[in-house]
HTML snippet that shows the backbone in 3Dmol.js (N, CA, C, O; Angstrom):
<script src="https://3Dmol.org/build/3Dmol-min.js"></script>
<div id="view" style="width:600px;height:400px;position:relative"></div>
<script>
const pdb = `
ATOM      1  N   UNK A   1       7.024  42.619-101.396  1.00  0.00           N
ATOM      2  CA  UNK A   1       7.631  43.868-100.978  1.00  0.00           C
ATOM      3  C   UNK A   1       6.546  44.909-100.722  1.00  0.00           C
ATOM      4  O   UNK A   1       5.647  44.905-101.563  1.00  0.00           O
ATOM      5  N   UNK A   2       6.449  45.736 -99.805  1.00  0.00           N
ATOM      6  CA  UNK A   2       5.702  46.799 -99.219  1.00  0.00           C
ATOM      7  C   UNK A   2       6.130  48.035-100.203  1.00  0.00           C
ATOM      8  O   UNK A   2       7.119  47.880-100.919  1.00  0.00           O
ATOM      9  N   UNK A   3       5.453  49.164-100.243  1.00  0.00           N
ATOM     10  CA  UNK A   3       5.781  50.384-100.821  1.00  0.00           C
ATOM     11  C   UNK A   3       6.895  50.940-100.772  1.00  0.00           C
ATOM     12  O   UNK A   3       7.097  51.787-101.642  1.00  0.00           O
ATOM     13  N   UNK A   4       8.224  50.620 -99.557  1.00  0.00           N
ATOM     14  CA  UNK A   4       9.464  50.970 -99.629  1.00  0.00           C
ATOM     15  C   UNK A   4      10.246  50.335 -99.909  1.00  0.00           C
ATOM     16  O   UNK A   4      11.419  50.690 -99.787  1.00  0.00           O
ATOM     17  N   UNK A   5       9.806  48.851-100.514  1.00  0.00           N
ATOM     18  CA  UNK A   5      10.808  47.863-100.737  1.00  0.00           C
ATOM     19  C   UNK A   5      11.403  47.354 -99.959  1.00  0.00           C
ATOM     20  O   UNK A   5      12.602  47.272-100.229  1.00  0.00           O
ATOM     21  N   UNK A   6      11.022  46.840 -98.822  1.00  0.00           N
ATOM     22  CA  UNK A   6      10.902  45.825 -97.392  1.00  0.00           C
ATOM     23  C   UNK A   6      10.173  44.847 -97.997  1.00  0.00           C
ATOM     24  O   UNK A   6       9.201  44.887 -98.751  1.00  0.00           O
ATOM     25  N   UNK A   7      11.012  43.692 -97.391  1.00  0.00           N
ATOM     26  CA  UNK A   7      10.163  42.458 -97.628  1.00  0.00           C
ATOM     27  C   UNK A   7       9.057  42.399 -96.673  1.00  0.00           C
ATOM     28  O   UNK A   7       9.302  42.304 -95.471  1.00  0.00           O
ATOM     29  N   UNK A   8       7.359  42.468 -97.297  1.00  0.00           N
ATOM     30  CA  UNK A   8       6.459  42.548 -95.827  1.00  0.00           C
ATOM     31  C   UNK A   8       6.953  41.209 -94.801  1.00  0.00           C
ATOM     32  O   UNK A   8       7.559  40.188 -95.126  1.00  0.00           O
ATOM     33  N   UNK A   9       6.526  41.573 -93.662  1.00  0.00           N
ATOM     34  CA  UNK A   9       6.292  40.483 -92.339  1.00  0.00           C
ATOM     35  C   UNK A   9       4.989  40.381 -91.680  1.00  0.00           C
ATOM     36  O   UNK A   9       4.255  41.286 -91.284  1.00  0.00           O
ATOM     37  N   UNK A  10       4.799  38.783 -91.622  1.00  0.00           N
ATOM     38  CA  UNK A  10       4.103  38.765 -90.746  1.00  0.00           C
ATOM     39  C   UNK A  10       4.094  37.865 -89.159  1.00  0.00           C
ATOM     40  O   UNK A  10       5.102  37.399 -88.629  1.00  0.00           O
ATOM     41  N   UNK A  11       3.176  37.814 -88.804  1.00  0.00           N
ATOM     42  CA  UNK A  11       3.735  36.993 -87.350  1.00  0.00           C
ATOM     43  C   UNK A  11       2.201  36.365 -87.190  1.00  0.00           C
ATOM     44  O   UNK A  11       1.244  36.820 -87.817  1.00  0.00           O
ATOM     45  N   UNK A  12       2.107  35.238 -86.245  1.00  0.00           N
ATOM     46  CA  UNK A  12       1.258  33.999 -86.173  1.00  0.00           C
ATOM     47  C   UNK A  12       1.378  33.734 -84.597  1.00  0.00           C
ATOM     48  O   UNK A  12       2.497  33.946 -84.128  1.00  0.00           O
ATOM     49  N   UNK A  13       0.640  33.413 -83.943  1.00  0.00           N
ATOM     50  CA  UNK A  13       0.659  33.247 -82.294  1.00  0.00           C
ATOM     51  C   UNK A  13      -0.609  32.479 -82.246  1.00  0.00           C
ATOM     52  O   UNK A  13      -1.571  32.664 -82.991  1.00  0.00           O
ATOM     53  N   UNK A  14      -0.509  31.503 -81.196  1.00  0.00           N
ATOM     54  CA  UNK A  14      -1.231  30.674 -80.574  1.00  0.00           C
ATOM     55  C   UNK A  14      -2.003  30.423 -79.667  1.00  0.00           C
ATOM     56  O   UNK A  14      -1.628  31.369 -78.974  1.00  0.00           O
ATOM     57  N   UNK A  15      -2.941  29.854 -78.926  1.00  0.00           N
ATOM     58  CA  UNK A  15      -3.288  30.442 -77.314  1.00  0.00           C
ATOM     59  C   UNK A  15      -4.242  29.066 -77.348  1.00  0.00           C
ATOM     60  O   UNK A  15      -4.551  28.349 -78.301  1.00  0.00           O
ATOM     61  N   UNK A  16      -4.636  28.972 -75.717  1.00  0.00           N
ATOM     62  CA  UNK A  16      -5.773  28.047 -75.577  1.00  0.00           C
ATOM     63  C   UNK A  16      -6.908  28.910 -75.320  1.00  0.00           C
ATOM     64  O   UNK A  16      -6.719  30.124 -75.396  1.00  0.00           O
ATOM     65  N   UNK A  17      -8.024  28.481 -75.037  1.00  0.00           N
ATOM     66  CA  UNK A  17      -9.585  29.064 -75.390  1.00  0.00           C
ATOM     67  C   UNK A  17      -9.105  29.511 -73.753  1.00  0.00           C
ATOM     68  O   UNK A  17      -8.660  28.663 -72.980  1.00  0.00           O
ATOM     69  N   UNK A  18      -9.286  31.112 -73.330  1.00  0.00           N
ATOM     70  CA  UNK A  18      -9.312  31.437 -72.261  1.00  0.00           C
ATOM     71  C   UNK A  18     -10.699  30.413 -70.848  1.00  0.00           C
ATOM     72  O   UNK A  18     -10.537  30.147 -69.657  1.00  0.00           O
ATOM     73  N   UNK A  19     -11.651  30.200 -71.599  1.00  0.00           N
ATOM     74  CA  UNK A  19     -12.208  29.397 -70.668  1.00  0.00           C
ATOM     75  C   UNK A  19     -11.710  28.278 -69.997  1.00  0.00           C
ATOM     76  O   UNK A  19     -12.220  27.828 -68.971  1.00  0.00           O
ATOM     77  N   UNK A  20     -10.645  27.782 -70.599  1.00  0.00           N
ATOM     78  CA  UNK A  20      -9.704  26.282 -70.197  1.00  0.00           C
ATOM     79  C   UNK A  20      -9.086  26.740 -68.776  1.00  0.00           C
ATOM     80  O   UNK A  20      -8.833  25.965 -67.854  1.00  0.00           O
ATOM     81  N   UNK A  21      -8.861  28.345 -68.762  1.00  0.00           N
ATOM     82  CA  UNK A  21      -8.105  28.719 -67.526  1.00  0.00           C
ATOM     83  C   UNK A  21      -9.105  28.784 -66.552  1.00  0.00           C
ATOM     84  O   UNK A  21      -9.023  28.068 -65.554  1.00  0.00           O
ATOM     85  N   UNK A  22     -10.416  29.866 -66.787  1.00  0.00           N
ATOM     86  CA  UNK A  22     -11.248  30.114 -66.029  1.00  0.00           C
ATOM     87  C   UNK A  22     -11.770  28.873 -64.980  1.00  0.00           C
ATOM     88  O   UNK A  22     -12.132  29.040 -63.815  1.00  0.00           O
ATOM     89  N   UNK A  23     -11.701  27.482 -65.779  1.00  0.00           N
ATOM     90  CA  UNK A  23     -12.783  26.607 -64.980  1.00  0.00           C
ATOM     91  C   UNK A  23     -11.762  26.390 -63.644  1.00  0.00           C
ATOM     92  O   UNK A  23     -12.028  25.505 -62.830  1.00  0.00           O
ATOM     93  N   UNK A  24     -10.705  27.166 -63.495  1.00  0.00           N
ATOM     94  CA  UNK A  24      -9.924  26.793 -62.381  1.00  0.00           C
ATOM     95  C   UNK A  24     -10.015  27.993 -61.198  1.00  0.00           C
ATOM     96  O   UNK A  24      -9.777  27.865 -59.997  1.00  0.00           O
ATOM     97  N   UNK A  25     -10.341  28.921 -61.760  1.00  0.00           N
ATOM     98  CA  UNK A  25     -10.535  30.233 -61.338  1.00  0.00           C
ATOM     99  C   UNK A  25     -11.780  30.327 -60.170  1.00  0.00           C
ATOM    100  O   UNK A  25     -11.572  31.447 -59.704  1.00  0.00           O
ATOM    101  N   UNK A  26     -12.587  29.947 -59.669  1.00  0.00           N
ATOM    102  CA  UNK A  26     -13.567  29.470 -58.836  1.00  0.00           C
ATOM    103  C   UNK A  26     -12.951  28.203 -57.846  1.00  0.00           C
ATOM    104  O   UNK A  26     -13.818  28.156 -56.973  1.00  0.00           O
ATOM    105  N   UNK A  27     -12.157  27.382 -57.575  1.00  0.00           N
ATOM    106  CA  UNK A  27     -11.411  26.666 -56.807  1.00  0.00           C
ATOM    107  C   UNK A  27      -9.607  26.572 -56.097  1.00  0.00           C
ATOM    108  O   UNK A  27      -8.877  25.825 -55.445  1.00  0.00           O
ATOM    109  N   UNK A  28      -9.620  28.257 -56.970  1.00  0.00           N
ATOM    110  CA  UNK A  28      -8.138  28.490 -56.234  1.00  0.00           C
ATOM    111  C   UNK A  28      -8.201  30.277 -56.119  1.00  0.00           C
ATOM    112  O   UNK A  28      -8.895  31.179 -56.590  1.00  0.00           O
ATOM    113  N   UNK A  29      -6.800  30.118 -55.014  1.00  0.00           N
ATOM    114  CA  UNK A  29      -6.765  31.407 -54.534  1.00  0.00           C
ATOM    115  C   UNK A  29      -6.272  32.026 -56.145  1.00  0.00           C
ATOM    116  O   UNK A  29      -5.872  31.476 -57.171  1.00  0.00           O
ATOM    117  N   UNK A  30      -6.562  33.574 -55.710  1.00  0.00           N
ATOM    118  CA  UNK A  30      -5.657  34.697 -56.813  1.00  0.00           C
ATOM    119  C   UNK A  30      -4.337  33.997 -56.887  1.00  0.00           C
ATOM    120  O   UNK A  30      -3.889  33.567 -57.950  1.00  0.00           O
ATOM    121  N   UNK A  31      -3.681  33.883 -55.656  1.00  0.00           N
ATOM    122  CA  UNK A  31      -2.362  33.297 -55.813  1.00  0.00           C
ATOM    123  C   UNK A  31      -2.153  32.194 -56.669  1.00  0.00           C
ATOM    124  O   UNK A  31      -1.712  32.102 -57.815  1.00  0.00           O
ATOM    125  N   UNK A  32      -2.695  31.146 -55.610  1.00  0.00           N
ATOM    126  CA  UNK A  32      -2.395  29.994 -56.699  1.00  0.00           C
ATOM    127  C   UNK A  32      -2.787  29.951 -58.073  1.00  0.00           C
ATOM    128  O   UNK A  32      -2.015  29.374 -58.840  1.00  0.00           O
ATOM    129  N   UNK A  33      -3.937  30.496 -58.577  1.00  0.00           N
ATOM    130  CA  UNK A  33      -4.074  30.669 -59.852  1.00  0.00           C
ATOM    131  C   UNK A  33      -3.058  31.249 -60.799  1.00  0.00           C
ATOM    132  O   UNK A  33      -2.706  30.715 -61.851  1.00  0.00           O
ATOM    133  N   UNK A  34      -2.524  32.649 -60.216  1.00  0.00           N
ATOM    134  CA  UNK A  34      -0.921  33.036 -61.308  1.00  0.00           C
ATOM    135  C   UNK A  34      -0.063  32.273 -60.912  1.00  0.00           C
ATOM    136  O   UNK A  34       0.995  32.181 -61.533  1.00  0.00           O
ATOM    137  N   UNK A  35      -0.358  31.373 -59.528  1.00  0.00           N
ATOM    138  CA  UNK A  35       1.294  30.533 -59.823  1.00  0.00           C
ATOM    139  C   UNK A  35       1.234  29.313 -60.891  1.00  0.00           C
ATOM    140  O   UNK A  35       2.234  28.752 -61.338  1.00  0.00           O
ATOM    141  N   UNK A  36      -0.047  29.011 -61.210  1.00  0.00           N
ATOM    142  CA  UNK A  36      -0.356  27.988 -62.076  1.00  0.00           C
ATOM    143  C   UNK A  36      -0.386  28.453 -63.282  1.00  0.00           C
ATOM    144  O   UNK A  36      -0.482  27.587 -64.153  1.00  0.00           O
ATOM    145  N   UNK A  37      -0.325  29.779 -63.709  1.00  0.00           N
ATOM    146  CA  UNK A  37       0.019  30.483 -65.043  1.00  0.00           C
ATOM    147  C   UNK A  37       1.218  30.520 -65.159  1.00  0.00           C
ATOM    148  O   UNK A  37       1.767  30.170 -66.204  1.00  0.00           O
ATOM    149  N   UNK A  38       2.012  31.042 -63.888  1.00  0.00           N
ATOM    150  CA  UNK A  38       3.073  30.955 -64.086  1.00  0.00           C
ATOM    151  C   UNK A  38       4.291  29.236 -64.294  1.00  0.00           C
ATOM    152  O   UNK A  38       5.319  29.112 -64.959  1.00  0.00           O
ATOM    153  N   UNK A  39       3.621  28.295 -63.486  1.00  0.00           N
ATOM    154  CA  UNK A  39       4.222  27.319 -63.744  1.00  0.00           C
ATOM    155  C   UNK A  39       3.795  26.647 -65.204  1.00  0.00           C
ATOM    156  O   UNK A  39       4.422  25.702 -65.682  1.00  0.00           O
ATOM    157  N   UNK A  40       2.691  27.234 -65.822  1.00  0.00           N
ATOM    158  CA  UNK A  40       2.271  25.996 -66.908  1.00  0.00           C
ATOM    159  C   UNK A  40       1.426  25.582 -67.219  1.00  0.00           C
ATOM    160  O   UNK A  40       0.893  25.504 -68.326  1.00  0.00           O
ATOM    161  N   UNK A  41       0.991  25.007 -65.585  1.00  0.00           N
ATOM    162  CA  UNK A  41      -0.419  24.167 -65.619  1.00  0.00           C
ATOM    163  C   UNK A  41      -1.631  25.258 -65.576  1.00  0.00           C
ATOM    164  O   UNK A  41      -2.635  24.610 -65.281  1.00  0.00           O
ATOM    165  N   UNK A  42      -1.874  26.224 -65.692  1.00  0.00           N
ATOM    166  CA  UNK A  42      -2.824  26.831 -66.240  1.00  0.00           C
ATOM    167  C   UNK A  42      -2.331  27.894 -67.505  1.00  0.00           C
ATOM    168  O   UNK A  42      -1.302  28.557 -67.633  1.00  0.00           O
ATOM    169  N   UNK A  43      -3.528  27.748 -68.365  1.00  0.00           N
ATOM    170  CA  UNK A  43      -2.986  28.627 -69.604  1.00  0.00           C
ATOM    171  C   UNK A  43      -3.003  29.923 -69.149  1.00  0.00           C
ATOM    172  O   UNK A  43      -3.824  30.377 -68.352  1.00  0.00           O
ATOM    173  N   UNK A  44      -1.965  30.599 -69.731  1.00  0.00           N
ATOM    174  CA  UNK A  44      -1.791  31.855 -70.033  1.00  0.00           C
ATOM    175  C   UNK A  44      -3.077  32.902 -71.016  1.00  0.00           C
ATOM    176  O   UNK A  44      -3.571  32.413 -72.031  1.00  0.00           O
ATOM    177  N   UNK A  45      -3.370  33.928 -70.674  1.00  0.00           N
ATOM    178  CA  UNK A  45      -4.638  34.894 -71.546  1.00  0.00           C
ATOM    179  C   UNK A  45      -4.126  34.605 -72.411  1.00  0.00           C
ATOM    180  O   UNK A  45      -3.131  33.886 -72.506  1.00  0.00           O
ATOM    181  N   UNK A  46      -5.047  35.401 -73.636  1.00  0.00           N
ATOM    182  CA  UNK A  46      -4.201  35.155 -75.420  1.00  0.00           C
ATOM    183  C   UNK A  46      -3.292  36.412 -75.389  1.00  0.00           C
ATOM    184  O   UNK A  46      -2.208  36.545 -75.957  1.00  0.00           O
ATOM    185  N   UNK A  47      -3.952  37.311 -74.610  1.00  0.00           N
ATOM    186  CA  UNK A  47      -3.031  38.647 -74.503  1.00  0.00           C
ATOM    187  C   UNK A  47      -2.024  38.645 -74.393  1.00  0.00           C
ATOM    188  O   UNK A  47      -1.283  39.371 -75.055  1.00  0.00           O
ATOM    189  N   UNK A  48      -1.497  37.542 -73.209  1.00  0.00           N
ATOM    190  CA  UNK A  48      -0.037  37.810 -72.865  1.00  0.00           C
ATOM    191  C   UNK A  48       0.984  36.644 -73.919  1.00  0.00           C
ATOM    192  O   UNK A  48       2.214  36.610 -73.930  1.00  0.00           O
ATOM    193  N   UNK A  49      -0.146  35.594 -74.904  1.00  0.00           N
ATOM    194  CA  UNK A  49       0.485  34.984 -75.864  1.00  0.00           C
ATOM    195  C   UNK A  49       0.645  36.372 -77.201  1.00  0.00           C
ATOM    196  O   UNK A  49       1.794  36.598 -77.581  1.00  0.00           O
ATOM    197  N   UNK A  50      -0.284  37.047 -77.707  1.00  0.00           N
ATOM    198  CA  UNK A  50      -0.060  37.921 -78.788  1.00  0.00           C
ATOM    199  C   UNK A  50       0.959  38.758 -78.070  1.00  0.00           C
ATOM    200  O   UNK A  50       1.870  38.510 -78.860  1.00  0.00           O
ATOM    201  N   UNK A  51       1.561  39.616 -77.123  1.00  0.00           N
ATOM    202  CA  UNK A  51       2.480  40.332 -76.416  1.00  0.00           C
ATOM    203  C   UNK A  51       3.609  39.445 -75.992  1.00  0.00           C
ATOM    204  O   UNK A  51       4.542  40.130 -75.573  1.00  0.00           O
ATOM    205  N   UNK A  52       3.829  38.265 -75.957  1.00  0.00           N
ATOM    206  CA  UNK A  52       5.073  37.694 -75.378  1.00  0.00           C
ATOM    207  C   UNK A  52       5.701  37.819 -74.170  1.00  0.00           C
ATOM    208  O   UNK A  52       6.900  37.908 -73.904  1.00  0.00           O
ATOM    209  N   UNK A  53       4.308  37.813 -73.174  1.00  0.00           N
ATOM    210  CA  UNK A  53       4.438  38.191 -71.863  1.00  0.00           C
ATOM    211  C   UNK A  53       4.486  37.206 -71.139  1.00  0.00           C
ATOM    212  O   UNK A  53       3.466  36.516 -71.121  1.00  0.00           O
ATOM    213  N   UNK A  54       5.476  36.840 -70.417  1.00  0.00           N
ATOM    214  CA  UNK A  54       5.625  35.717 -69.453  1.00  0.00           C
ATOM    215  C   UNK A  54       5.179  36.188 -68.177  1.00  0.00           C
ATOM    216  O   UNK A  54       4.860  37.377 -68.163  1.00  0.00           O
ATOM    217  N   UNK A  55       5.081  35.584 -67.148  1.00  0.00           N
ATOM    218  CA  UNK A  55       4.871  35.227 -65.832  1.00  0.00           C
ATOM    219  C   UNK A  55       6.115  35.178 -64.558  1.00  0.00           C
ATOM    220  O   UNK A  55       6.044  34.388 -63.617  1.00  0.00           O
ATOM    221  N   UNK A  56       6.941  35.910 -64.689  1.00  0.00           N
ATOM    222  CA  UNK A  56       8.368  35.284 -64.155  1.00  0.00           C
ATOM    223  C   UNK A  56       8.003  35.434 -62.488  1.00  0.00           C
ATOM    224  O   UNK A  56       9.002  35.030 -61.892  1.00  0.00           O
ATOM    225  N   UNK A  57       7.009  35.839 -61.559  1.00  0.00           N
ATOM    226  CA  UNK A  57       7.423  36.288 -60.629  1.00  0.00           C
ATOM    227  C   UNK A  57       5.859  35.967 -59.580  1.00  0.00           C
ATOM    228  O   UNK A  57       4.971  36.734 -59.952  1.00  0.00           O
ATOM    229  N   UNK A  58       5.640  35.526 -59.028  1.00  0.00           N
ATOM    230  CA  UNK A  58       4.359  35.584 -57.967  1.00  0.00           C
ATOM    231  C   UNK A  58       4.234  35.306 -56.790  1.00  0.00           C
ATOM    232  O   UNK A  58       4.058  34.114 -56.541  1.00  0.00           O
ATOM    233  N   UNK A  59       4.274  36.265 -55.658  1.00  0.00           N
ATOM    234  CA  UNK A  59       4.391  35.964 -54.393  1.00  0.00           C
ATOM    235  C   UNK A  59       3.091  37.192 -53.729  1.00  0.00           C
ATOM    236  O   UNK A  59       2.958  38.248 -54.348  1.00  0.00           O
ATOM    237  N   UNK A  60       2.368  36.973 -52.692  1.00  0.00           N
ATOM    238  CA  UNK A  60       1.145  37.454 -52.213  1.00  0.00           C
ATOM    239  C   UNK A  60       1.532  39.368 -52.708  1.00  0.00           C
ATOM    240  O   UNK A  60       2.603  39.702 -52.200  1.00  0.00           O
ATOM    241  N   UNK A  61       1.101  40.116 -53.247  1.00  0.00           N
ATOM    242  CA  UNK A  61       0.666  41.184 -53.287  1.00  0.00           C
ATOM    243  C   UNK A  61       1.906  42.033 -54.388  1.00  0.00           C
ATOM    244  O   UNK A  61       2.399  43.158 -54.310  1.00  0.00           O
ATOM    245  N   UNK A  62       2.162  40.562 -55.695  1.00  0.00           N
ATOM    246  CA  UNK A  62       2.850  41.077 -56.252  1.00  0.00           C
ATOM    247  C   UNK A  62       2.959  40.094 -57.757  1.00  0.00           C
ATOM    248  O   UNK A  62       3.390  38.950 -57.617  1.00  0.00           O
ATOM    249  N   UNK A  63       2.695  40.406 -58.699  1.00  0.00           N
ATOM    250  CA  UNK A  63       2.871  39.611 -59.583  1.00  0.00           C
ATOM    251  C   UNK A  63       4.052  40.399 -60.710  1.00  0.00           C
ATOM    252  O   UNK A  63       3.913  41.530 -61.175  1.00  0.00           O
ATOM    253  N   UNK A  64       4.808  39.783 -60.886  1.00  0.00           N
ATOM    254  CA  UNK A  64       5.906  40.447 -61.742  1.00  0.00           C
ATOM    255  C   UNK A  64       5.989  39.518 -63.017  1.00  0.00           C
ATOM    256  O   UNK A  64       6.339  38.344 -62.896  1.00  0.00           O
ATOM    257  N   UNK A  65       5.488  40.353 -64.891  1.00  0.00           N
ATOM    258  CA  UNK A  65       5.979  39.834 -66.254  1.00  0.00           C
ATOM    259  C   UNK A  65       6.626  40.605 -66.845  1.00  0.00           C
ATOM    260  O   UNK A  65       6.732  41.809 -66.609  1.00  0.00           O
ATOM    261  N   UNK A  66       7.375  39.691 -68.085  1.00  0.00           N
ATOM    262  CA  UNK A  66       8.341  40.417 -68.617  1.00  0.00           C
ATOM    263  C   UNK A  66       8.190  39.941 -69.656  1.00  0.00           C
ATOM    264  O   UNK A  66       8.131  38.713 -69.713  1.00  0.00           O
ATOM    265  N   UNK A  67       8.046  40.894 -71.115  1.00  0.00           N
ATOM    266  CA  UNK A  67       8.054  40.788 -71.941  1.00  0.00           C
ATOM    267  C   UNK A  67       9.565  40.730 -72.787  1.00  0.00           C
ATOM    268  O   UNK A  67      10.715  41.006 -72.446  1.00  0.00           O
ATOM    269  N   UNK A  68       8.877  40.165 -74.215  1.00  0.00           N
ATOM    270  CA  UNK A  68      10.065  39.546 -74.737  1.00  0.00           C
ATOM    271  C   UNK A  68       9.425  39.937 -75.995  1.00  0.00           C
ATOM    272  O   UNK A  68       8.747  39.133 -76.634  1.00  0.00           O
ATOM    273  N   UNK A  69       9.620  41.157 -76.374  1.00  0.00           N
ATOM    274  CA  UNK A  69       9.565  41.753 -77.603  1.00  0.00           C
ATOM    275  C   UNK A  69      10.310  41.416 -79.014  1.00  0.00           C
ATOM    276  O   UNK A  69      11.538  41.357 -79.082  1.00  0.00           O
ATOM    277  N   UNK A  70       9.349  41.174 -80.273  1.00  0.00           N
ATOM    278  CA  UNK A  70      10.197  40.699 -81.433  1.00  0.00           C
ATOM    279  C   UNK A  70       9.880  41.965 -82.013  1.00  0.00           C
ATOM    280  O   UNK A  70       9.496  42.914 -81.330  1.00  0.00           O
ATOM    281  N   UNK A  71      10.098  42.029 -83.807  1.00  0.00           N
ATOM    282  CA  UNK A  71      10.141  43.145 -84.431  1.00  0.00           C
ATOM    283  C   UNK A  71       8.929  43.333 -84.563  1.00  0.00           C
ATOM    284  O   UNK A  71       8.779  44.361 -85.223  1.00  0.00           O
ATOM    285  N   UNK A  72       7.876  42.843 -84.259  1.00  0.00           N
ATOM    286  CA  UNK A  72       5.919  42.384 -84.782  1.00  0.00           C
ATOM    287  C   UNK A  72       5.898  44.275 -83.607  1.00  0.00           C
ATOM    288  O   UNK A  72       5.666  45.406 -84.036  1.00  0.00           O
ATOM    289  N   UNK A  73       6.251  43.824 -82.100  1.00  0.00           N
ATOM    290  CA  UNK A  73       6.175  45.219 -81.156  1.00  0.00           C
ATOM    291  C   UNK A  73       7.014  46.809 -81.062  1.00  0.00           C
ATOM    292  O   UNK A  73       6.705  47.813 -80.420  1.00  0.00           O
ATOM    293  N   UNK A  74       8.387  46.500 -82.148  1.00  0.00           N
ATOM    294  CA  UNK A  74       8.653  47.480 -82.603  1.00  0.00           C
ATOM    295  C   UNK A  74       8.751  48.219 -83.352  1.00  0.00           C
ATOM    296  O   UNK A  74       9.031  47.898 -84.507  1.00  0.00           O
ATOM    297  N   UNK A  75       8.502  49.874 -82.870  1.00  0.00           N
ATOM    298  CA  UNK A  75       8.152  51.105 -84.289  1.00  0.00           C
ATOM    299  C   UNK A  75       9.742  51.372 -84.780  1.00  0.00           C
ATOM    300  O   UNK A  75      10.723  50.790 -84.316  1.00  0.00           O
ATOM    301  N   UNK A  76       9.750  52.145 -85.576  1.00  0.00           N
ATOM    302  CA  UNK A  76      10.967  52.323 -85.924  1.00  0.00           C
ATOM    303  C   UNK A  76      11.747  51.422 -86.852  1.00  0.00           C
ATOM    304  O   UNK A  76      11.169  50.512 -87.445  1.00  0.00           O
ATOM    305  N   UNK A  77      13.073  51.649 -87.002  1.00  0.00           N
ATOM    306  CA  UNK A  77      13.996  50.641 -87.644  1.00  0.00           C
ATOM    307  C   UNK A  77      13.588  49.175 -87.388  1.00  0.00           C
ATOM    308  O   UNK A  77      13.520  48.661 -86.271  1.00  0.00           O
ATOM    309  N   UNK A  78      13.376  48.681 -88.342  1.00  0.00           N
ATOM    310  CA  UNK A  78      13.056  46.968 -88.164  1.00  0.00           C
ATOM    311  C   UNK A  78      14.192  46.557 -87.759  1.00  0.00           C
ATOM    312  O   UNK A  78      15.308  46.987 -88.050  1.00  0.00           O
ATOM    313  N   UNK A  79      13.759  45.324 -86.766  1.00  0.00           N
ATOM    314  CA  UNK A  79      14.714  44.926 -85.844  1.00  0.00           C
ATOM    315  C   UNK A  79      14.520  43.332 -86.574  1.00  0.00           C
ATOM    316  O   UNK A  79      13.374  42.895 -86.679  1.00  0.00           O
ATOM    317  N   UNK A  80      15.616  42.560 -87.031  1.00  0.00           N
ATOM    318  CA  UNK A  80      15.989  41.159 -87.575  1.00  0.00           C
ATOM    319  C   UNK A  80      15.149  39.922 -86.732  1.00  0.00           C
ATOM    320  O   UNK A  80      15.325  38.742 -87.033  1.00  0.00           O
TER     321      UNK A  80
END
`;
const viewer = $3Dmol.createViewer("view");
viewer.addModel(pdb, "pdb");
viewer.setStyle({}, {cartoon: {color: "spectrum"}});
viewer.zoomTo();
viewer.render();
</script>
């Protein structure tokens, strides 16, 4: 329990070594590179693994993510 008598929390996240992405980064366009983040086959930053930021969207002069916030990103009332 924390000083107000909340059970503390913590949270744990995963990622691959950002260089695993890079060695692809020199043989494909900007494009194809987020579409390969976005499909999978290239890893995602650790950033957008610690933030819970997906990839939902990539077409030439537009990349669209959307996060998916747990209670780890919100202030306020703890959220379950």
């Amino acid at each position: 329990m924390d000083a107000n008598g909340e059970a503390e929390r913590s949270a744990t996240f995963s990622w691959t070594d950002p260089r695993v992405g890079l060695e692809h980064l020199s043989r494909l366009s900007g494009l194809d590179y987020l579409t390969g983040m976005r499909d999978g086959t290239i890893p995602r930053p650790p950033m957008a693994s610690l933030m819970n930021l997906a990839l939902v969207g990539v077409e030439p002069g537009s990349a669209i993510s959307a996060p998916s916030p747990s209670s780890t990103e919100c202030s306020g009332p703890k959220v379950p």
